[in-house]
C-alpha positions in Angstrom: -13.7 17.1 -8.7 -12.1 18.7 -11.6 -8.8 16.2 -13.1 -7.3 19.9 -13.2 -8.1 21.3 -10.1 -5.3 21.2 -7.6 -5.5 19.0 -4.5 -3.8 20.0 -0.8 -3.0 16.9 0.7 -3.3 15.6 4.2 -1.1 12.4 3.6 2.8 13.0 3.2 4.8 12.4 -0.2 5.5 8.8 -0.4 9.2 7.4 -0.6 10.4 5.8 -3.8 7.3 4.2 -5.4 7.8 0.6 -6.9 6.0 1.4 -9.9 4.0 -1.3 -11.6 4.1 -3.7 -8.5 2.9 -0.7 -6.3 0.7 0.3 -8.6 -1.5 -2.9 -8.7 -1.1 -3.3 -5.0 -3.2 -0.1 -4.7 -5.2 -1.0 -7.3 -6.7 -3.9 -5.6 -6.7 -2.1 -2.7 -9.2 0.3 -3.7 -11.2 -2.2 -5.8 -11.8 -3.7 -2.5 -12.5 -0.6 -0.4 -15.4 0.1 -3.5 -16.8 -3.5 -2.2 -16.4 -2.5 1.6 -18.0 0.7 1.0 -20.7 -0.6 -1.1 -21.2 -4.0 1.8 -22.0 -1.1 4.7 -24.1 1.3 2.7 -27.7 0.9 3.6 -30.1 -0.9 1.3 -31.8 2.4 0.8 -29.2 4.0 -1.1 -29.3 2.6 -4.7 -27.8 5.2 -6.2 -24.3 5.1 -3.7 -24.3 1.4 -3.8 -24.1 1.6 -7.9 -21.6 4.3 -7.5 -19.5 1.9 -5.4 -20.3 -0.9 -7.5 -19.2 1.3 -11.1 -15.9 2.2 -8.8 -15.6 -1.5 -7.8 -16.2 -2.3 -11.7 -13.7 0.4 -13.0 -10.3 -0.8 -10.8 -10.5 -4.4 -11.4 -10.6 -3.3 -15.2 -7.4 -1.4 -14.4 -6.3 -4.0 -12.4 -6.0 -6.2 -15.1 -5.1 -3.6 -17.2 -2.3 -3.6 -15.1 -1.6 -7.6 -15.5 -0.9 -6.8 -19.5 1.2 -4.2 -19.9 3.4 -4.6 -22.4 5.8 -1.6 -22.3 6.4 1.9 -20.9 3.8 3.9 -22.3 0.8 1.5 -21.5 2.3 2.0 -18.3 1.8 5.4 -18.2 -1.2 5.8 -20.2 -2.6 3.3 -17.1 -0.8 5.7 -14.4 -3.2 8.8 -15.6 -6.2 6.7 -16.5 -5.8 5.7 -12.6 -5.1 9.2 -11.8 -8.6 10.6 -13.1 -10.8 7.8 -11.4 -9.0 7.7 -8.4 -9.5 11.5 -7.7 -13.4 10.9 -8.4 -13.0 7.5 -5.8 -11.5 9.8 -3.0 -14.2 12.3 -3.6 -17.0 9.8 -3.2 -15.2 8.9 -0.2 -15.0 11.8 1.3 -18.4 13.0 0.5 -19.9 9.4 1.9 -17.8 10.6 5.5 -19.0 14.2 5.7 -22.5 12.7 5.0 -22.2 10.3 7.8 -20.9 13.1 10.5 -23.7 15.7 9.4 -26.2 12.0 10.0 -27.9 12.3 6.5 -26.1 9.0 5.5 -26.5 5.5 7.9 -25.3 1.9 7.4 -22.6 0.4 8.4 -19.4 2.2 7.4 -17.3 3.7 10.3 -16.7 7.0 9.6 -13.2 6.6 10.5 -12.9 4.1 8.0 -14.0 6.0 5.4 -11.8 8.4 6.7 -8.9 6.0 6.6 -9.3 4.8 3.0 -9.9 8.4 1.6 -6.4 8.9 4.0 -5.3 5.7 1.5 -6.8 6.8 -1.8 -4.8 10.3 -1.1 -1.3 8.2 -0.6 -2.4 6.4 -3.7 -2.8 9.8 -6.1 0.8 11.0 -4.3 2.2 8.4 -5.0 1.3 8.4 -9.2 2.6 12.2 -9.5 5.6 11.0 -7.9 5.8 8.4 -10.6 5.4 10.7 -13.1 7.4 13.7 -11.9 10.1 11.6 -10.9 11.9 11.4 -7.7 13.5 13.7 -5.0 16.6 13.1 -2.7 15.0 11.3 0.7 15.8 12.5 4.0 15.6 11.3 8.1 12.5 13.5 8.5 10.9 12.0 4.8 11.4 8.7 6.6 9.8 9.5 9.1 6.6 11.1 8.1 6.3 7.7 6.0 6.6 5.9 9.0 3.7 8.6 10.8 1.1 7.4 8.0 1.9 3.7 7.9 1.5 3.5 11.9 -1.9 5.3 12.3 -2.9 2.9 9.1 -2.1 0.2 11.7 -3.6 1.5 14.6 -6.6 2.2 12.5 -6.9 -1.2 11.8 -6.4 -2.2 15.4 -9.3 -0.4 16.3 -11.4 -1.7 13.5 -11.0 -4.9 14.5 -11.8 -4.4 17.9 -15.2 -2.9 17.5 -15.8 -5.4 14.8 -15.3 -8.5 17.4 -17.7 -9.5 18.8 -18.5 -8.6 22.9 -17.6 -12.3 23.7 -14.7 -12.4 22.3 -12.6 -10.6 25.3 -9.3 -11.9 24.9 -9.0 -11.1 21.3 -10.4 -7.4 22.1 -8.1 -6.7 24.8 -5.4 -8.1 21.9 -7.0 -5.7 19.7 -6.8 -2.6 22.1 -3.0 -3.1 22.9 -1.5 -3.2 19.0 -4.1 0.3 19.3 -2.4 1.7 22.2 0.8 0.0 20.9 0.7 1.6 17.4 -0.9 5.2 19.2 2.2 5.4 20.9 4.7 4.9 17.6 2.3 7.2 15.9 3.6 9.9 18.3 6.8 9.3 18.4 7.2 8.7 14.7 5.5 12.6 14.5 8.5 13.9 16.8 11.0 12.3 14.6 9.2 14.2 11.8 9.6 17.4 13.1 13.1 16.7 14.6 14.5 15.6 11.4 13.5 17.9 9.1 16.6 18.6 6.8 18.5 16.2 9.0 19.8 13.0 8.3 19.2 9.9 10.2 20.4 9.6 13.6 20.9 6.2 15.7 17.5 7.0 17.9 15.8 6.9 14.9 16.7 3.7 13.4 16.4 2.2 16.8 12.8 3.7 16.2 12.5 1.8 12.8 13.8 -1.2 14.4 11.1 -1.0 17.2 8.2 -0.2 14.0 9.5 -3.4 12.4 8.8 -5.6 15.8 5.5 -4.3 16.3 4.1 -4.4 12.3 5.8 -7.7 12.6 3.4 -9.0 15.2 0.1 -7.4 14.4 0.8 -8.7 11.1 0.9 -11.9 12.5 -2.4 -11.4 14.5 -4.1 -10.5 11.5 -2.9 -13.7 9.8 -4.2 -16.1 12.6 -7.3 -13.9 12.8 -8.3 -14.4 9.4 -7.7 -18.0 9.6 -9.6 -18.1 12.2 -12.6 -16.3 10.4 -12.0 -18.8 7.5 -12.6 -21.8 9.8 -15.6 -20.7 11.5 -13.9 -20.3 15.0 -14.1 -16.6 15.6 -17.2 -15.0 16.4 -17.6 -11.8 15.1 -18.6 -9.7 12.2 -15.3 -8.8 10.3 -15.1 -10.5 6.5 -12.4 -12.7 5.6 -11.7 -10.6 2.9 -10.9 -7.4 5.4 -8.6 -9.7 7.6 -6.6 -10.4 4.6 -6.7 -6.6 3.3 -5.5 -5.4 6.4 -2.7 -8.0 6.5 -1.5 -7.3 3.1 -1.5 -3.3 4.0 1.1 -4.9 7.2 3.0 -7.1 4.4 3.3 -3.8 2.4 4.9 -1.5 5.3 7.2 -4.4 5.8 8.3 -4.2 2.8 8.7 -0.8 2.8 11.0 -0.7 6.2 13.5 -3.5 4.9 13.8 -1.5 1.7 14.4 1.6 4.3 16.9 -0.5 6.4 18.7 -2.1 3.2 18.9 1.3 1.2 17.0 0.4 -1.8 15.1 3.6 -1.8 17.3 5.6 -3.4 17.3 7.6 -7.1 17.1 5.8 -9.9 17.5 7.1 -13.6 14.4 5.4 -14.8 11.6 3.3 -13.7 12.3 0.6 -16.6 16.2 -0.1 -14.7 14.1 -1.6 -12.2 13.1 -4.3 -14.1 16.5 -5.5 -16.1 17.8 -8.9 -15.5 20.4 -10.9 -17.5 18.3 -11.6 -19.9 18.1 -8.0 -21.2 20.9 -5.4 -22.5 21.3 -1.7 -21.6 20.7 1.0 -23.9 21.2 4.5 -24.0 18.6 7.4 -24.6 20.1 10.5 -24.2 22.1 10.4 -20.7 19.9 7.6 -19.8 20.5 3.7 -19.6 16.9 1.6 -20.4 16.0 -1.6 -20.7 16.0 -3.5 -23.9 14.5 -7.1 -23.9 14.7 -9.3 -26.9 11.6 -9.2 -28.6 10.4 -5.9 -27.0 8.6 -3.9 -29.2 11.0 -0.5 -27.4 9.3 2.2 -30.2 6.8 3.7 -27.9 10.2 4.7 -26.0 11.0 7.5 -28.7 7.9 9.8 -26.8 9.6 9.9 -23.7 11.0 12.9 -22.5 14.0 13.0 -20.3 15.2 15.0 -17.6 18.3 16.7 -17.7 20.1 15.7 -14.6 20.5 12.1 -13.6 19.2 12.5 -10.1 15.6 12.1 -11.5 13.4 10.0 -12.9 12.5 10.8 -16.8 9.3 12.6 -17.0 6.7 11.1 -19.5 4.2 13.0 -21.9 1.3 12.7 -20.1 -2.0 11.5 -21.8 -4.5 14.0 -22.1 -7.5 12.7 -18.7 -10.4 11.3 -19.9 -13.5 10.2 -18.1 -13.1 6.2 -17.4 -16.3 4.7 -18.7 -18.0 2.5 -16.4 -17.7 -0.4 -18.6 -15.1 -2.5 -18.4 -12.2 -1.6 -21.2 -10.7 -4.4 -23.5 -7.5 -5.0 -23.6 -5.8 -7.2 -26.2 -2.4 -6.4 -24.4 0.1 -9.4 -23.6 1.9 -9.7 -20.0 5.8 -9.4 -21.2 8.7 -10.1 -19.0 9.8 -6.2 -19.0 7.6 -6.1 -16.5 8.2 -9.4 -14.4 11.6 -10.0 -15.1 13.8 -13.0 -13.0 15.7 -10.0 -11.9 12.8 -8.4 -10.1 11.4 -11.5 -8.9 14.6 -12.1 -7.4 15.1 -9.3 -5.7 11.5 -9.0 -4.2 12.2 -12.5 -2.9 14.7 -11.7 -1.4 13.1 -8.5 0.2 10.3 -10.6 1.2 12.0 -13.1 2.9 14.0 -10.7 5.2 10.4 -9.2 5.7 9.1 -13.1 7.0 12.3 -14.1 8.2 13.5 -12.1 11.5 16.0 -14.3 13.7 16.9 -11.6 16.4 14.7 -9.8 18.9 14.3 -6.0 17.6 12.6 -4.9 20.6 13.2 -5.0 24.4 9.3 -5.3 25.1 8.6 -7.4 22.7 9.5 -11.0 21.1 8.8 -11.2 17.5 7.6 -13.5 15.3 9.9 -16.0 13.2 8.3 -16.8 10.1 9.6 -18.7 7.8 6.7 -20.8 5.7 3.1 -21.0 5.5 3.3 -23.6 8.6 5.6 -21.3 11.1 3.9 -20.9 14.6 2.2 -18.1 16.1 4.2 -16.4 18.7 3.4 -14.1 21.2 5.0 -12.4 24.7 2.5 -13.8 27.9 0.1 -10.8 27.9 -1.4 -11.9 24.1 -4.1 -14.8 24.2 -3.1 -18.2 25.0 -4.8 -19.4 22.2 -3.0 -17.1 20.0 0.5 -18.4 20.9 -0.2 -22.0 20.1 1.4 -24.7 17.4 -0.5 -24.3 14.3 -1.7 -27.8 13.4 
């Protein structure tokens, strides 16, 4: 695909991005769908599995790309590298599926999985324009059609881990089946609120909606968690990787984060991305109309190539970088980490986010309990129709 061709997208505009944080969330992301892809193609295929492996190759040099940044422009120069490789990534993807349906490709890959991580790779690209366009004013029905992607990425992974159990294992299939159904059902509904709240605000039905999301997400999350503990101590049979139980539960972490950040209004505008990082230990600037960051011993003269927007209700827009091709060796980068970009101020507040994410000390559903997580050691709980074995102590 062209880097200048324009894409029509299936996937809805994502709400505020986090920036850097989201970006190397995704990027790992789809370093490890490149390894998934490549684990299920058949042995045959030499030349897909080295296209999976170059993808595989060329995010985890991006990923750690992304580890040291050391100011704004980097950032960005990383946003469009990510850009051009990622439209190629969602390409391969999607050729790989229509391969599979027309039964000129085999292995091992669902089709609705590769389905599902082109649906992902799609967010992903949304998601960097947004970053680079800036932001727009959020409304009920944007909300909502957030939610509509996030719950069929859960009840995609519901099913996925159902077929991928195996036959003996009953309980944890039926388990599997419900969150399906479960999630199905919020899919739907989260689609009517879509279409109902289009230019609308919210309305109490719908944050009673967000409140019954967060219960469910809540406890799948949880079954993923004991699920891949399980797989790590040899006692569940089946043929799903460690690595994809802890994928999938990261993807729940994620869209819990992204409903107590819906919840707490912290989506909102923002004059620029680099506000989110300030802490005390940094002073506030002024470029133009614009407050930035300025950290001692940050090397701020790459900030002179920015170019500002003229209202304040956006984020500034950034010269982009001409595309280039990505090589597929990995790039070098002398870059240092700097606090700019990991400030105490942003680790603070994505504690604090987190925690109301693990910590939940009221029921938000009346069909089901949820989970109260506060550590590493919290128990497992279910209501009486998920496996007994399930709802046990943990050791």
């Amino acid at each position: 695909m062209s880097s200048r061709q324009l894409m029509s997208y299936m996937v809805p505009e994502p709400l505020e991005p986090l920036n850097l944080e989201e970006v190397k969330f995704w990027l790992r992301i789809m370093e490890e769908h490149a390894l998934f892809i490549k684990s299920g193609l058949p042995c045959d295929q030499e030349d897909f599995i080295d296209d999976a492996q170059a993808f595989y190759q060329e995010f985890e040099s991006l990923r750690v790309r992304a580890e040291r940044l050391q100011n704004d422009k980097k950032f960005m120069e990383l946003v469009t590298d990510t850009q051009a490789l990622l439209k190629e990534f969602y390409t391969f993807k999607r050729d790989l599926l229509h391969r599979m349906l027309e039964c000129k490709l085999g292995g091992y890959n669902f089709p609705l999985l590769l389905d599902h991580m082109a649906r992902e790779a799609e967010y992903f690209m949304r998601l960097l324009e947004k970053i680079k366009n800036g932001k727009v004013a959020l409304s009920g029905g944007a909300k909502a059609q957030e939610n509509v992607f996030w719950l069929r990425i859960m009840a995609d992974h519901a099913k996925f881990i159902s077929h991928l159990l195996d036959p003996s294992e009953r309980n944890l299939i039926q388990t599997a089946n419900s969150f399906s159904q479960e999630f199905d059902d919020l899919y739907l509904q989260g689609r009517d609120f879509s279409s109902m709240l289009q230019s609308y605000p919210e309305v109490a039905s719908f944050k009673r909606f967000l409140q019954d999301v967060r219960a469910a997400v809540l406890r799948i999350r949880d079954f993923k968690r004991a699920a891949e503990e399980m797989i790590r101590e040899c006692r569940l049979v089946g043929l799903i990787p460690a690595l994809l139980a802890d994928h999938v539960r990261r993807e729940a972490d994620h869209f819990l984060l992204i409903l107590t950040m819906m919840e707490k209004g912290i989506m909102k505008n923002t004059t620029a991305a680099s506000l989110e990082y300030c802490d005390e230990t940094s002073s506030l600037s002024k470029i133009g109309d614009f407050a930035t960051c300025s950290i001692p011993g940050m090397i701020n003269s790459d900030r002179e190539e920015e170019v500002l927007p003229e209202t304040k209700e956006r984020e500034p827009k950034i010269e982009e970088v001409p595309q280039e091709k990505i090589s597929n060796k990995v790039k070098g980068n002398k870059e240092q980490k700097h606090s700019h970009f990991e400030s105490k101020g942003k680790h603070a507040e994505e504690k604090l986010v987190l925690e109301d994410i693990l910590i939940e000390e009221e029921d938000t559903s009346s069909t089901a309990q949820v989970i109260e997580t506060k550590n590493s050691d919290a128990k497992y709980k279910w209501s009486g129709k998920w496996p007994r074995q399930l709802g046990k102590k943990k050791d």
